[in-house]
N, C-alpha and C positions, 0 to 999 in steps of 0.2 A: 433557495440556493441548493442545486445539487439536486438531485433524484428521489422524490417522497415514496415511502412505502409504508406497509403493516407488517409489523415483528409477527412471523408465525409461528417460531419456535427461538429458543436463546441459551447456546451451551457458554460455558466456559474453562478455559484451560489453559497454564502454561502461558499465562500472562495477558491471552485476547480472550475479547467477546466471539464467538463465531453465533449471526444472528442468522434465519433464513427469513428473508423477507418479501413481501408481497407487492411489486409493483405491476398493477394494475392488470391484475391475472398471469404476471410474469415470474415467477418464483425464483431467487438467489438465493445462493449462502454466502454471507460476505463476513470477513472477518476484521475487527481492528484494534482500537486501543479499547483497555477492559472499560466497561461501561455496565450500571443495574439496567438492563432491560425487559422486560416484561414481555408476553405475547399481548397483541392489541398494542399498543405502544405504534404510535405515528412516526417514525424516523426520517431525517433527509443524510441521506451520502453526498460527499461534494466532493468526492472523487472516487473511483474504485480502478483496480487493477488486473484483468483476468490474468490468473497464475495456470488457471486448467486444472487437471487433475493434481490433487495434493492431499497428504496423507499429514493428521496433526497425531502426532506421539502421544500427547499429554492427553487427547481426547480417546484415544485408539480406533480412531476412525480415520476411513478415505473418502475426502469427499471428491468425486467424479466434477463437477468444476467450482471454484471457490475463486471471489473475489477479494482484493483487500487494499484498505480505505483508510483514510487519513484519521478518522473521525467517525463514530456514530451524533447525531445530534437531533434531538430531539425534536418534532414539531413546535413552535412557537416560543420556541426558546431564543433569545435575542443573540445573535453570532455575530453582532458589531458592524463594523464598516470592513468591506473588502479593502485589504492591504492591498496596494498599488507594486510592493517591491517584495520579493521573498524573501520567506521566514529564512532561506541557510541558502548558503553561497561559498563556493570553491575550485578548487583549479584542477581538471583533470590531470591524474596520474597515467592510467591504465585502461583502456576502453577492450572489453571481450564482448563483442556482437554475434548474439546468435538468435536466427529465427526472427522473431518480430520483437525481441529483446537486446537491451543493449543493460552490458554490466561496466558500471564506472567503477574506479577507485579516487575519490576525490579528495583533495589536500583543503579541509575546511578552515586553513590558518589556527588550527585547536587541537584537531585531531585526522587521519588518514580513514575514511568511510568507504565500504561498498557500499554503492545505490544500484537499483534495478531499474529500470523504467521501457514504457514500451520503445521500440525503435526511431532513433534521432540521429540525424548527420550529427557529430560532433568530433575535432579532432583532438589528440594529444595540448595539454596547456591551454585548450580553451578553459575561459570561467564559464560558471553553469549554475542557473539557480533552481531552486525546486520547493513545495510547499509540501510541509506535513508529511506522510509518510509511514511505513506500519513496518518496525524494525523485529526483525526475526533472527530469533540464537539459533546457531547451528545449525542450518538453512541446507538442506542439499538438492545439488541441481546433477542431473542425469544427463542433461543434454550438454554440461560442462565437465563431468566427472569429479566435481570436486565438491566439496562441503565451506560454507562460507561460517565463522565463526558467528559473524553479525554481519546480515546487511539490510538495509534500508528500501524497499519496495514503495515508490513513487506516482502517481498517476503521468504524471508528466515531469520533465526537466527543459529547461531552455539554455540556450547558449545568451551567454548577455557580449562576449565580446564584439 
């Protein structure tokens, strides 16, 4: 499931793992939910998100391009049966599309969530589901001018209507 690599470096800060990993002579830095990772360490990604250029506060570093992932999971670690329906579902509020990104504000009948995800037709009031996900405080975006308290960065989202 998802993208195998070797942890070849493993920071953390400010809530995530930021891992650099090794697939197959192709080297990442992908960040996600905090996780003990080790260098040598087998990991699969089962999803990732290019954000591009991103600077982490907590870390004081910029990393020139950074992914970010639902999940680290380890080699041979049993991840169950693929859900058929997704983990969280809600009703578009707000759609800001820009670039090859599209920013929702979604009404999850609980709470009102930004999610990010890459570019998707979706209109106002569609339902939309999405699995997993790498929630970021105080998240700013340059190409929106604005700073997001929390949002939710997704590999993908789908429309279910």
């Amino acid at each position: 499931m998802g993208t195998t690599g070797v942890v070849m470096e493993a920071l953390h800060g400010g809530g995530y793992t930021y891992a650099r990993v090794d697939f197959d002579g192709g080297e990442r830095w992908i960040a996600g939910p905090p996780i003990p990772l080790a260098v040598g360490d087998t990991v699969s990604v089962p999803d990732m998100m290019n954000m591009g250029g991103f600077r982490s506060e907590s870390l004081g570093r910029h990393f020139d391009e950074l992914f970010f992932t639902g999940g680290f999971h380890r080699a041979g670690q049993d991840l169950g049966p693929v859900e058929a329906s997704f983990q969280h579902e809600g009703s578009v509020e707000e759609i800001i599309a820009v670039g090859s990104y599209v920013y929702l504000l979604v009404d999850t009948g609980v709470e009102n969530l930004w999610i990010a995800a890459p570019a998707t037709e979706i209109e106002e009031g569609a339902r939309v589901g999405w699995n997993g996900g790498s929630l970021m405080r105080n998240f700013s975006s340059p190409s929106l001018g604005r700073t997001f308290s929390e949002i939710l960065f997704v590999a993908a989202v789908s429309v279910l209507d």
